[in-house]
DONU-971007 format. One record per residue: z, y, x of N, C-alpha, C, O in turn; residue number from 1. Coordinates in nm, 4 decimals. Layout:
residues N
         nz         ny         nx        caz        cay        cax         cz         cy         cx         oz         oy         ox   pos
          Z          Y          X          Z          Y          X          Z          Y          X          Z          Y          X   NUM
...
end
This chain:
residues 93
         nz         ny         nx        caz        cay        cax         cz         cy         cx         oz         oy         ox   pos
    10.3206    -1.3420    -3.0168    10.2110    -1.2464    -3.0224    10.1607    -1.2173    -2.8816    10.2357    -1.1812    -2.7909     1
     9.9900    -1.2401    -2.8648     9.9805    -1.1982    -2.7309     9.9508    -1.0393    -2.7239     9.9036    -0.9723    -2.8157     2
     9.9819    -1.0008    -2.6167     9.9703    -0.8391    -2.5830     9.8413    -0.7983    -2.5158     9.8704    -0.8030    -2.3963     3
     9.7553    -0.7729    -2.5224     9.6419    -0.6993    -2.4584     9.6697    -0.6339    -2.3450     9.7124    -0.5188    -2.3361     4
     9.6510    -0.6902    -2.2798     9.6693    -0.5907    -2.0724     9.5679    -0.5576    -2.0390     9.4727    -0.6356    -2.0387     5
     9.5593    -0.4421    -2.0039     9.4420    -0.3389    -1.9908     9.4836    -0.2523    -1.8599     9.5807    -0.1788    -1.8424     6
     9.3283    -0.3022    -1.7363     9.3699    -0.3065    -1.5876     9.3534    -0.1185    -1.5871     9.3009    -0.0491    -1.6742     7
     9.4257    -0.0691    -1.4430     9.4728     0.0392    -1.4302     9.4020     0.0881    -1.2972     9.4197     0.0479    -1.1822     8
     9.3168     0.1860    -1.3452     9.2144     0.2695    -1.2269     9.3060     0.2185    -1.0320     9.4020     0.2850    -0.9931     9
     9.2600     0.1221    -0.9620     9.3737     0.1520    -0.8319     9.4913     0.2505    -0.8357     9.5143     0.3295    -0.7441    10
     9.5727     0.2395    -0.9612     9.7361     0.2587    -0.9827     9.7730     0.2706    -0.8356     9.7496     0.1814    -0.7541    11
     9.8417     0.4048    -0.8016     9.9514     0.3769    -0.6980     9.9137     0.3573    -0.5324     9.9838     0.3493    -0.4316    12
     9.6847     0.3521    -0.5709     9.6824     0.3213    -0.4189     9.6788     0.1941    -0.4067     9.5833     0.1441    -0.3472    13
     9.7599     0.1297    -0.4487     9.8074    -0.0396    -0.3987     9.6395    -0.1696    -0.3970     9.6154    -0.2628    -0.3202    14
     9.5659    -0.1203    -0.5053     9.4275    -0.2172    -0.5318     9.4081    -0.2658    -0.3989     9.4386    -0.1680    -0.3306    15
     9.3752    -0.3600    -0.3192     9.3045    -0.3758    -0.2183     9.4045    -0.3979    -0.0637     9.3695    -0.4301     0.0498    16
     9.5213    -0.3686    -0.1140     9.6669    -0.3971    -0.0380     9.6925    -0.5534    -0.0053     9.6845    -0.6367    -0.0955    17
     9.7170    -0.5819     0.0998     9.7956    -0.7338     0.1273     9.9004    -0.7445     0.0521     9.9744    -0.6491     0.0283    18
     9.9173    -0.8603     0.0076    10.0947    -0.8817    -0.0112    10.1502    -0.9732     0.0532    10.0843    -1.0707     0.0892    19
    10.2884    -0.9612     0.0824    10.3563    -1.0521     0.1331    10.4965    -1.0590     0.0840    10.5630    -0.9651     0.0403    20
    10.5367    -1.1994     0.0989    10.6511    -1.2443     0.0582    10.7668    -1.2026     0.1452    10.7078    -1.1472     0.2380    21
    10.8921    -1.1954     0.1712    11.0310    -1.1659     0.1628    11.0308    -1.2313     0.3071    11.0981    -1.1739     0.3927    22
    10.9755    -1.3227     0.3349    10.9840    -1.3989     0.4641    10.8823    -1.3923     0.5575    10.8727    -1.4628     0.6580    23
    10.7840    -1.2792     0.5103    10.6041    -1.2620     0.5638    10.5477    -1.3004     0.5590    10.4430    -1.2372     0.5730    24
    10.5373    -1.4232     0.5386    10.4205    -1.4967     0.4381    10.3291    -1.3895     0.3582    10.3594    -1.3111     0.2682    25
    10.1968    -1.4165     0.4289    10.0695    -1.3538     0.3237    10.0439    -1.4336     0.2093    10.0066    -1.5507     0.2167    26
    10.0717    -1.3455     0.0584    10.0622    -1.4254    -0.0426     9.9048    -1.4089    -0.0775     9.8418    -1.5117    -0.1024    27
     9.8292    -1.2647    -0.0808     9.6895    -1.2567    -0.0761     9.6988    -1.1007    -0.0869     9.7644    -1.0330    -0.0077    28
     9.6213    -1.0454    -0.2010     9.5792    -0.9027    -0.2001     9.5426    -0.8515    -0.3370     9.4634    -0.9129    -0.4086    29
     9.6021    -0.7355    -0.3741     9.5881    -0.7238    -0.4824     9.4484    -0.6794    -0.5406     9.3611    -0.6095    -0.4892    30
     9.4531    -0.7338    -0.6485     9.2777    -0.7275    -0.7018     9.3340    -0.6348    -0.8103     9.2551    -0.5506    -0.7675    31
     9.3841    -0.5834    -0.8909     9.4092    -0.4888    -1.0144     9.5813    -0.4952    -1.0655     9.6465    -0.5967    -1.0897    32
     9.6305    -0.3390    -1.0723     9.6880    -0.3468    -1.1396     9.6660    -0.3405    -1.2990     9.5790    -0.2725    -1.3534    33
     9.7738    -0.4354    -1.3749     9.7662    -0.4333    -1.4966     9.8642    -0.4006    -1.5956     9.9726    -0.4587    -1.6008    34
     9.8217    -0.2874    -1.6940     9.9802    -0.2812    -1.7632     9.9538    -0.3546    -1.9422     9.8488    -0.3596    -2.0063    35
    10.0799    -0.3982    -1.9777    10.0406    -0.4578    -2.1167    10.0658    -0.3013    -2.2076    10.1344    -0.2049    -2.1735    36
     9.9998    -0.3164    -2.3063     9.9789    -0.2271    -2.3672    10.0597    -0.1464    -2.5126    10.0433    -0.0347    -2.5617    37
    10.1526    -0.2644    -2.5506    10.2708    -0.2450    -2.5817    10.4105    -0.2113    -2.5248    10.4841    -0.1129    -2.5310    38
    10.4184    -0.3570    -2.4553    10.5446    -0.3019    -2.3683    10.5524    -0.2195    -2.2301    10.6647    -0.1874    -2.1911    39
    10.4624    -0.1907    -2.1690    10.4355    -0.0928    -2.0613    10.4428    -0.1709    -1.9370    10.3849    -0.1323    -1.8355    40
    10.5142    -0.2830    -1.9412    10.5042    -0.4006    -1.8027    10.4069    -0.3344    -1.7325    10.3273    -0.2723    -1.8029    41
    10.3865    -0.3288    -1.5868    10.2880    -0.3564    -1.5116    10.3210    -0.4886    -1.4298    10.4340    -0.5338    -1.4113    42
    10.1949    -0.5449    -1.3819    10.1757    -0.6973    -1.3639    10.0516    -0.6195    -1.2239     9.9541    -0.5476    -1.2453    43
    10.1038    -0.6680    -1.0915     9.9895    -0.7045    -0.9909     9.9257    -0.8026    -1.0325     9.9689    -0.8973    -1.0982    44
     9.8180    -0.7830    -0.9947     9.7126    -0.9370    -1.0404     9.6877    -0.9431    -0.8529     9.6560    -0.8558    -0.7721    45
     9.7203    -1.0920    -0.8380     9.6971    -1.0942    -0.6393     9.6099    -1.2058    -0.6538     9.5761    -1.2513    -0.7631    46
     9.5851    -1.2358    -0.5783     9.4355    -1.3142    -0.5339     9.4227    -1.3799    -0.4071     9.3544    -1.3042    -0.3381    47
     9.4445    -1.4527    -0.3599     9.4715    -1.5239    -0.2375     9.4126    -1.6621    -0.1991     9.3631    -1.7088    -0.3017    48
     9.3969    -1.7472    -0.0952     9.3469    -1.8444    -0.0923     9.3570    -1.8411     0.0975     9.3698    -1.7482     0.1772    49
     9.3410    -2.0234     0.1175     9.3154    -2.0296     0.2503     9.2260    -2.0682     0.2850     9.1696    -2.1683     0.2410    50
     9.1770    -1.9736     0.4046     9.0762    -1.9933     0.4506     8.8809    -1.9393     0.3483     8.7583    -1.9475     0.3566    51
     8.9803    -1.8953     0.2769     8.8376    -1.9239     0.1493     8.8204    -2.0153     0.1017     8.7195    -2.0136     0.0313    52
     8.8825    -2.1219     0.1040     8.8605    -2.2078     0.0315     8.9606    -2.2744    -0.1219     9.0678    -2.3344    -0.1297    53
     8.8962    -2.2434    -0.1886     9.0172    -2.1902    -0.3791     9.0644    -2.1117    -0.3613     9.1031    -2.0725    -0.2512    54
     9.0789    -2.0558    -0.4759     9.1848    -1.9265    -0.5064     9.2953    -1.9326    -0.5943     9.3078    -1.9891    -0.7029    55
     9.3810    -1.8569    -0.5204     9.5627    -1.9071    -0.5839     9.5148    -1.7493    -0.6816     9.4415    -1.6711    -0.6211    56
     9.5491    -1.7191    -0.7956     9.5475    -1.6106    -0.8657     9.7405    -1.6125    -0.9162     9.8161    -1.7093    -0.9242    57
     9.7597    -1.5080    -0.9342     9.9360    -1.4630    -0.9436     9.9348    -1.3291    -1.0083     9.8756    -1.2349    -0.9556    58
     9.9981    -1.3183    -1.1204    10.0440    -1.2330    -1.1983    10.1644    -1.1388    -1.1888    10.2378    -1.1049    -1.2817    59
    10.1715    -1.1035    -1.0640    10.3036    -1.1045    -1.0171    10.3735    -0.9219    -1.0827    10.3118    -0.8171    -1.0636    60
    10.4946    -0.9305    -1.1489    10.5569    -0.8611    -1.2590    10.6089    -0.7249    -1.1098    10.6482    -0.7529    -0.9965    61
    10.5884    -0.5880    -1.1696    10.6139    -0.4666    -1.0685    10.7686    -0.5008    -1.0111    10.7858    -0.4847    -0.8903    62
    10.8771    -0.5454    -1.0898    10.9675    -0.5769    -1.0747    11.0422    -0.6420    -0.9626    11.1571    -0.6231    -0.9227    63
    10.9530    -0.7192    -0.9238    10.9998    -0.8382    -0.7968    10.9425    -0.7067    -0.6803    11.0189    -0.6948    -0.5846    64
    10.8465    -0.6312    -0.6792    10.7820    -0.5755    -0.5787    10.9192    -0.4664    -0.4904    10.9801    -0.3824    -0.5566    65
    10.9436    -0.4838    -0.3653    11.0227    -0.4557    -0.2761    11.0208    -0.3391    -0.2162    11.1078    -0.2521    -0.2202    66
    10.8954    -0.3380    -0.1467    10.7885    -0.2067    -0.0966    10.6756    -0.2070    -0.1146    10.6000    -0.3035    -0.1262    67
    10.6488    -0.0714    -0.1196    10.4871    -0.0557    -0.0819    10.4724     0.0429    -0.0031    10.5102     0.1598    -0.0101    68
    10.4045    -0.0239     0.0853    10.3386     0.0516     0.2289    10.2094     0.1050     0.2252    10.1562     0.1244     0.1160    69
    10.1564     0.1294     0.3213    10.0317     0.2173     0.3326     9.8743     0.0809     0.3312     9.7558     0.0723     0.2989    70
     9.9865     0.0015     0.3909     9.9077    -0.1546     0.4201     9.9151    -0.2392     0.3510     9.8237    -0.3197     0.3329    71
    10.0445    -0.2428     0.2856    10.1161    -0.3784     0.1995    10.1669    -0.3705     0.1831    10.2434    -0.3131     0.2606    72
    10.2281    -0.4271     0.0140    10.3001    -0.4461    -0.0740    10.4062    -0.5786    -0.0212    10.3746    -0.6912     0.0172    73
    10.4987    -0.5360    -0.0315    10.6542    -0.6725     0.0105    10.7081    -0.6853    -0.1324    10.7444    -0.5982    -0.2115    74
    10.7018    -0.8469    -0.1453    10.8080    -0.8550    -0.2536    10.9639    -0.8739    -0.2238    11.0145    -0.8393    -0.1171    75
    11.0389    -0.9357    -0.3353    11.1680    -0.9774    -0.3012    11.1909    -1.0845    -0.3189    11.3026    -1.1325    -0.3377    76
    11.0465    -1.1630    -0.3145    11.0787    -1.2694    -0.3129    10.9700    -1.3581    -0.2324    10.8569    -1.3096    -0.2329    77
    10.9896    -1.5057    -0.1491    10.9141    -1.5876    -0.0744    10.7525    -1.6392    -0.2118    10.7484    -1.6414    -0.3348    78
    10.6564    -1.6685    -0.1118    10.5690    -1.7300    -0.1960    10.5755    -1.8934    -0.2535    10.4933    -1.9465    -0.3282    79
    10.6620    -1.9365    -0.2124    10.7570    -2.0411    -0.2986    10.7916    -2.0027    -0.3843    10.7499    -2.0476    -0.4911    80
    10.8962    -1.8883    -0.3799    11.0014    -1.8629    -0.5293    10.8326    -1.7881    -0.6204    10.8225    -1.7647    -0.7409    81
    10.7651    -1.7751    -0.5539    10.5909    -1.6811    -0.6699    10.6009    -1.8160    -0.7386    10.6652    -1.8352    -0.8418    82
    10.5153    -1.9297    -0.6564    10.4435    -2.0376    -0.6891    10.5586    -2.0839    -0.8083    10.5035    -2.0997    -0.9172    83
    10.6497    -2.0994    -0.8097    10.7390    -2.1977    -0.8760    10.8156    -2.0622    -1.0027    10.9207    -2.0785    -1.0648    84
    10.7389    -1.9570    -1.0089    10.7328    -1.8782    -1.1608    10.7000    -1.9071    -1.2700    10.7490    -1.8878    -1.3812    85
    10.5871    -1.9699    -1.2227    10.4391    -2.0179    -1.2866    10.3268    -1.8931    -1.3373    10.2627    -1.9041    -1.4418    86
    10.3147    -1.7686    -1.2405    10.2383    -1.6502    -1.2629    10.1212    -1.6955    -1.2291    10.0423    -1.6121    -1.1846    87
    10.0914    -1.7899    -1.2363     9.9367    -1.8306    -1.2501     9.8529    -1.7931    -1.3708     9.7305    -1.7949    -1.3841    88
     9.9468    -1.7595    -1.4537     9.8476    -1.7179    -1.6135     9.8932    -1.5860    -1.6599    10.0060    -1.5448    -1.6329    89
     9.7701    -1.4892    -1.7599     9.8283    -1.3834    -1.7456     9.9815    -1.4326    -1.8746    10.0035    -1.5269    -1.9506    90
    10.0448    -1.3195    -1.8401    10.1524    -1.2651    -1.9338    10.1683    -1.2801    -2.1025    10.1087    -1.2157    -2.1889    91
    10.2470    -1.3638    -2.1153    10.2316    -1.4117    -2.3056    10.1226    -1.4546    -2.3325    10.0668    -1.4046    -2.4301    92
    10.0589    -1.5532    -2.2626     9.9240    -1.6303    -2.3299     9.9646    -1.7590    -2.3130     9.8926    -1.8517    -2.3500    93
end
């Protein structure tokens, strides 16, 4: 069953925040938080790319998130261990 995720007014401040990975690596910036609407998950939606040129999109689950700063969000994990999640799509689709 897919769940309906329904994005969350800049939740927390964080909208518009850098993120970075465990090792500092800039993964990108968050474009919306999202929560599913059954199970209460919240999901960063990040947005990133180099240079401008394509965009990496990442679904990344509140869970992995480490800190959040005034500037940026740290996960607990490298943008390797993101990429190789497969949070490229949203959540149960």
């Amino acid at each position: 069953m897919v769940e309906r995720i329904e994005p969350e007014s800049e939740r927390d401040g964080v909208k518009g925040l850098a993120v970075y990975g465990s090792n500092g690596e800039k993964i990108g910036t968050v474009d919306e938080v999202l929560t599913e609407t059954t199970s209460g998950r919240r999901y960063f939606l990040v947005k990133g790319g180099l240079l401008g040129l394509g965009t990496e999109t990442f679904y990344i689950p509140e869970s992995v998130v480490e800190l959040t700063g005034s500037d940026r969000v740290v996960l607990n994990m490298t943008k390797t261990d993101v990429e190789a999640q497969g949070w490229m799509n949203p959540p149960n689709r």
